[in-house]
N, C-alpha and C positions, 0 to 999 in steps of 0.2 A: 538198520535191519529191515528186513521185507518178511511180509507175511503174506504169501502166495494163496489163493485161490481156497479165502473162506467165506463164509455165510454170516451177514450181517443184515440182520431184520430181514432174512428171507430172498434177500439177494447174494449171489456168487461177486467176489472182488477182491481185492488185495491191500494192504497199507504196510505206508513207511513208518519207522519209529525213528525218531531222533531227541535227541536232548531230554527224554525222560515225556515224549508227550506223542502223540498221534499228528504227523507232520502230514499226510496225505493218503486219500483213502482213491483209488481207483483200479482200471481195470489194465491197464498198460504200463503198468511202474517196473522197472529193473534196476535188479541193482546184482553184486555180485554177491553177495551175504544172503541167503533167504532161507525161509521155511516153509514146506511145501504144504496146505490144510486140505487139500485135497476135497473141498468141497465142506466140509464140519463148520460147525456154529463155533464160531470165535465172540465170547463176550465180555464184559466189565469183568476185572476179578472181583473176588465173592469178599464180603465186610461179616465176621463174626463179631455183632455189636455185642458180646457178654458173655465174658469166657474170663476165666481164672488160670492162666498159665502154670504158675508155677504149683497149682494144687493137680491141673492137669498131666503137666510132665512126669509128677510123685507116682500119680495113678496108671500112669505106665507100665511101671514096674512093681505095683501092688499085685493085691490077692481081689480079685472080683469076689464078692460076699453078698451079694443080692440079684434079684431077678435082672434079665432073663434068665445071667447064666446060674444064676442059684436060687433053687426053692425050695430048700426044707432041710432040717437041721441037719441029716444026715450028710447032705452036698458039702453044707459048709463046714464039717468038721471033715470031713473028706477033704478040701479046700487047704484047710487053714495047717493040718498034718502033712504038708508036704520037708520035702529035706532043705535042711538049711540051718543058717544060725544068726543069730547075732538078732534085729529089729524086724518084724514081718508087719508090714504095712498090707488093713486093710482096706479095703472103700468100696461103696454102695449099699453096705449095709437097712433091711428092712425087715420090721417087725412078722413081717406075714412068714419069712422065712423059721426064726425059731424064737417067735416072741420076743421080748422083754429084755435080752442075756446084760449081763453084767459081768463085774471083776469076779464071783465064782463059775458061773458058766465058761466063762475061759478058761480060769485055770485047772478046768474037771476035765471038759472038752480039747481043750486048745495046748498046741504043742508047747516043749520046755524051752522056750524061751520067750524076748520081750514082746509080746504082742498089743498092737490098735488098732482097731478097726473103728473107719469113718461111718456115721450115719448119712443114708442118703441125703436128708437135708443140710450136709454139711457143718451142721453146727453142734452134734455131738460125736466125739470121741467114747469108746470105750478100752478100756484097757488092760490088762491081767496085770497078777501081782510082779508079776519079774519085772513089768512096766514101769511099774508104780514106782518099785526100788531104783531102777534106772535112774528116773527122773527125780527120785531123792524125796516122793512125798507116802502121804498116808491119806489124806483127804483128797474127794469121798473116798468113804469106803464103801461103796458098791462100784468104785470104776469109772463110774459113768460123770464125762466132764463135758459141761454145756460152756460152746463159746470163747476156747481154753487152746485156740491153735498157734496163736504167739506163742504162749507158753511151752507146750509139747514140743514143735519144730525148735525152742530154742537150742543154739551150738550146732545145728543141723547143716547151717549153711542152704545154700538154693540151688535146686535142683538144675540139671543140664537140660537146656531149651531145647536144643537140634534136634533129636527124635522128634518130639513133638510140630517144631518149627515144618521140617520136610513133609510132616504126616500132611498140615494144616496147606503148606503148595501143593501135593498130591491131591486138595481136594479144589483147586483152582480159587484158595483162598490170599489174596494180596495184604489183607490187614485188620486189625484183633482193634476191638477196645477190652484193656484187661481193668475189671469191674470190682476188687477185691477190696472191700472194705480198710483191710489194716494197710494196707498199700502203704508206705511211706515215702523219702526220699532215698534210701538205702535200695526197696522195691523198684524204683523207680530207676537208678538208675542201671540195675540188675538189667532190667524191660529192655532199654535200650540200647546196652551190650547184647544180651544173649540174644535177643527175636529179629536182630536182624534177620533178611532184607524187608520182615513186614514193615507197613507203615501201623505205626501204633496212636491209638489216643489211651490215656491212662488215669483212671480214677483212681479217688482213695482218699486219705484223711485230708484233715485242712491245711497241715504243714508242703504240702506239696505246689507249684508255683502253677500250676494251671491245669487244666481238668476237671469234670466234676467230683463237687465233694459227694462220697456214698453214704447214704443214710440206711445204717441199717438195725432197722427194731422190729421187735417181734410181741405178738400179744402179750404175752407172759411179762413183758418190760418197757411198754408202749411211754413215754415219758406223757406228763402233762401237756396239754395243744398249746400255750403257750411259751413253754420250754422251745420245745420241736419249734413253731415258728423265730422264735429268738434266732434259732441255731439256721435255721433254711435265710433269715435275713441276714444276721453276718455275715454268711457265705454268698450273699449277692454281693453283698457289701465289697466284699473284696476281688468283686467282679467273678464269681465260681458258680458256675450253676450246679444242681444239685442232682442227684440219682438218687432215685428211694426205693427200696425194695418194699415192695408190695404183692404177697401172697394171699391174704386173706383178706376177708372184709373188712374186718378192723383196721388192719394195719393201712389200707390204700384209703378210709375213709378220713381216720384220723393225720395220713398223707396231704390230702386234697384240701381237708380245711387247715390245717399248717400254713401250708403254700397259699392257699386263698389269702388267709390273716396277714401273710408276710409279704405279701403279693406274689407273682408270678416273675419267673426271668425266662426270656428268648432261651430255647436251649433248656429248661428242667424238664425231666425224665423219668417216669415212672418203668421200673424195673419187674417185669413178670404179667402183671395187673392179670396173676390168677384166675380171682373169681371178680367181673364186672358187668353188672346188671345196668339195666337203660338208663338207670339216675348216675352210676359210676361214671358210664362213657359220656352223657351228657356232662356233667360237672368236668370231667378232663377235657372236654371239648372246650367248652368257655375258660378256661383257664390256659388255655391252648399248650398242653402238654403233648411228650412225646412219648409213645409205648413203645418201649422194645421187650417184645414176647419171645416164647420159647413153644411154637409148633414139634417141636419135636417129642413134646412132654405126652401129650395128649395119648401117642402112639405106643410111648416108650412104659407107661406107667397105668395105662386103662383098666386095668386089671384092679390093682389097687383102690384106683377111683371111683370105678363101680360098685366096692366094697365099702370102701371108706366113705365119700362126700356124698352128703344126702341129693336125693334123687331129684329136688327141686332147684338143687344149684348146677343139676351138669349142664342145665340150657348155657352157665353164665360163665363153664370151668374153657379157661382156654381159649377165649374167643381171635376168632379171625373177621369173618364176613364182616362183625358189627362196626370191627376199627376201621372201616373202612372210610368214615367221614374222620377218622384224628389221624394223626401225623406219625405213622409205624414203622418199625424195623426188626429184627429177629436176631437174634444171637445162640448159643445151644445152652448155656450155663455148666459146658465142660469144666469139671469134668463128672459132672451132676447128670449132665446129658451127654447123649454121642456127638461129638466134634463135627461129626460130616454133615455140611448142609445138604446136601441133594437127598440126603432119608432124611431131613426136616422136613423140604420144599415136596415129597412126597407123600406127606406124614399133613402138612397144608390141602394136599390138592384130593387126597382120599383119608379120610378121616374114619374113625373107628365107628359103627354102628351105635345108635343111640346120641351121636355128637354129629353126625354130616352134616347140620343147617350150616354150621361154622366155617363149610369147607369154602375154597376159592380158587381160582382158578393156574395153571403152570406161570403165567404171565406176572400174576400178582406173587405167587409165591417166590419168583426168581425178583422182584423188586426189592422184597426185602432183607435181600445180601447185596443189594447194589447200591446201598444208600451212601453219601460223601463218609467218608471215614471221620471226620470232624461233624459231621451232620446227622444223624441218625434219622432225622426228619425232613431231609429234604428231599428231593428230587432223586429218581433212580438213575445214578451214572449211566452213561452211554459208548459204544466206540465209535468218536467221531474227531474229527479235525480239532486237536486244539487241547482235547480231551485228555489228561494223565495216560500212561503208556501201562498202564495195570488190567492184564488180559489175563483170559484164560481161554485156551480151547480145548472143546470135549470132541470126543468119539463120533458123532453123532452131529445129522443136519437138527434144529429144534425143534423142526415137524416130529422127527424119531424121539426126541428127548422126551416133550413134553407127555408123550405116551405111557411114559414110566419115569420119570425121574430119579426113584431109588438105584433106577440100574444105570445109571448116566458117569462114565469116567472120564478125567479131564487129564490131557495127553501131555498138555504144554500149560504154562505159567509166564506170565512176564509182570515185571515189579518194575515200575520208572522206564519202562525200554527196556530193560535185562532179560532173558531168560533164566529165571531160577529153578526151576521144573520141567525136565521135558523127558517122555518117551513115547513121542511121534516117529512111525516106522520110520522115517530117515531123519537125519540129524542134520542142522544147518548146512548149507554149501555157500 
């Protein structure tokens, strides 16, 4: 296939696709098969290194329970009373909306039947009593269950990927690392039935045959430094690099000396790195670690963070500009964040007042969705000869893009040489 008269690094030209790779890039190629770019910025497809699929698909078809679209109690019982019956899945759930709620706050509030609603951190469920009977327990008895989503999803089965899959080419995205801690073999092989045509890398527990292992603790449950490097060297051990999720100071510090003590492997990956002050980035520097952030959070939750995170840590909440000597990439932490990178790479390049020093530039921001899908830390893919056939073209030359990038749509997708996405005004000839 041809790809007629698009803009690559600022130049107008055309390429072949064959065999799944960029066979020739010039200005006099024909062929009988083509697609017309008419001038628009044709680039790498886009890499969402840190996405949760299958928690993302569910929330498709949830009840939105927190900011933007909900802030205050009244929204959300507003929300939650709509028609229906049988299980009402929430998610995004946030304290600022109606406090504290628990297993009676729903059942005063919240319609008659089974309800949960996610906490935006993802790691608590709340649930009313019809819930509870459902699932056949009593404990706790305020509802509220930390950490408990094997359990809850049990008999659920896994959600249908397509919607989501089509959303994620609609956004000129070619391939997901899905970053879910309980990940199994059963997840696993879930990943690579339903998310065809992405290309996936696939973390998760240690029983899995390749990928890294995720490490996921939190201050309230931080293991001994000890323990934690045991567990980061096994999993070198058996050739697995590691992913740590790290939110907090604790959790990335007690991370950093883990991995020091156990040593370092090519490929570990520190997951969010939150909050990171000049000894953080120094220490992941010399350890030569790989941060995959979430720019989108910054945007998404500012409001919050102004309230919540003291005023001497927003120099260090989110950083961009400072990663700029380690080895970075970005992912949305869907469905925690919005899925669509270009209000990420947006959300990088204008950043909220009070946080700009962080900000970077269209150039840097589009880098880190173009990182090897195997690589999170290498080099930003290219379209050139030779190069995987994983394209995307947008609306728009990247003079126009980079002006705004939250308004930037991408018309066409191609995965291996395929077109998987397209609604460019004319259709191949």
């Amino acid at each position: 296939m041809v790809i007629r008269d698009v803009e690559i690094n600022g130049e107008v030209t055309s390429l072949r696709l064959a065999n799944g790779i960029v066979v020739e890039i010039g200005n006099n190629i024909s062929s009988e098969r083509y697609l017309a770019g008419n001038g628009r910025a044709l680039l790498p497809g886009l890499h969402d290194h840190h996405i949760h699929l299958n928690a993302t698909a569910a929330a498709m078809n949830s009840v939105k329970c927190g900011p933007p679209v909900i802030n205050s109690a009244n929204e959300l019982i507003e929300a939650l009373n709509t028609t229906g019956d049988g299980w009402l899945r929430g998610v995004g759930y946030y304290q600022s909306v109606a406090g504290e709620i628990d297993r009676g706050w729903l059942d005063k509030h919240g319609p008659n039947r089974p309800v949960r609603i996610q906490h935006r951190s993802g790691r608590l469920w709340i649930l009313n009593s019809l819930a509870m009977k459902t699932l056949g327990i009593t404990e706790p008895q305020d509802g509220r269950m930390f950490d408990q989503d094997v359990f809850i999803r049990r008999g659920a089965g896994f959600p249908d990927l397509n919607p989501l899959i089509q959303k994620l080419l609609s956004y000129g995205i070619t391939g997901v690392t899905e970053v879910t801690p309980s990940n199994g073999l059963a997840e696993r092989a879930h990943y690579l039935d339903a998310a065809k045509p992405l290309s996936l890398s696939i973390m998760g527990k240690i029983e899995l045959p390749s990928g890294h292992l995720k490490l996921h603790y939190h201050d309230h449950d931080l293991p001994a430094l000890d323990v934690l490097a045991d567990e980061i060297f096994a999993a070198h051990k058996k050739g697995r690099c590691v992913a740590a999720h790290c939110v907090t100071r604790a959790e990335l510090m007690l991370t950093l000396a883990a991995i020091e003590q156990a040593g370092p492997m090519p490929g570990d990956r520190i997951e969010h790195a939150a909050i990171a002050d000049e000894a953080a980035i120094k220490w992941m520097k010399a350890l030569d670690l790989i941060v995959v952030t979430q720019p989108n959070f910054i945007q998404e939750r500012v409001k919050a963070y102004r309230r919540d995170v003291p005023q001497v840590d927003h120099q260090n909440l989110w950083r961009l500009k400072a990663f700029e000597s380690l080895r970075c990439a970005a992912g949305s932490d869907a469905p925690f964040g919005n899925p669509d990178p270009w209000k990420a790479m947006a959300a990088a390049v204008t950043r909220p007042e009070g946080f700009e020093a962080e900000a970077i530039s269209p150039e840097e921001a589009l880098a880190l969705y173009t990182k090897p899908a195997d690589d999170a830390g290498g080099l930003p893919r290219k379209a050139a000869i030779g190069a995987p056939a994983d394209l995307c073209l947008i609306d728009r030359t990247w003079h126009q893009a980079r002006k705004n990038l939250a308004d930037v749509k991408v018309i066409a997708t191609w995965i291996g040489g395929e077109l998987v996405y397209n609604r460019v005004d004319e259709a191949p000839v």
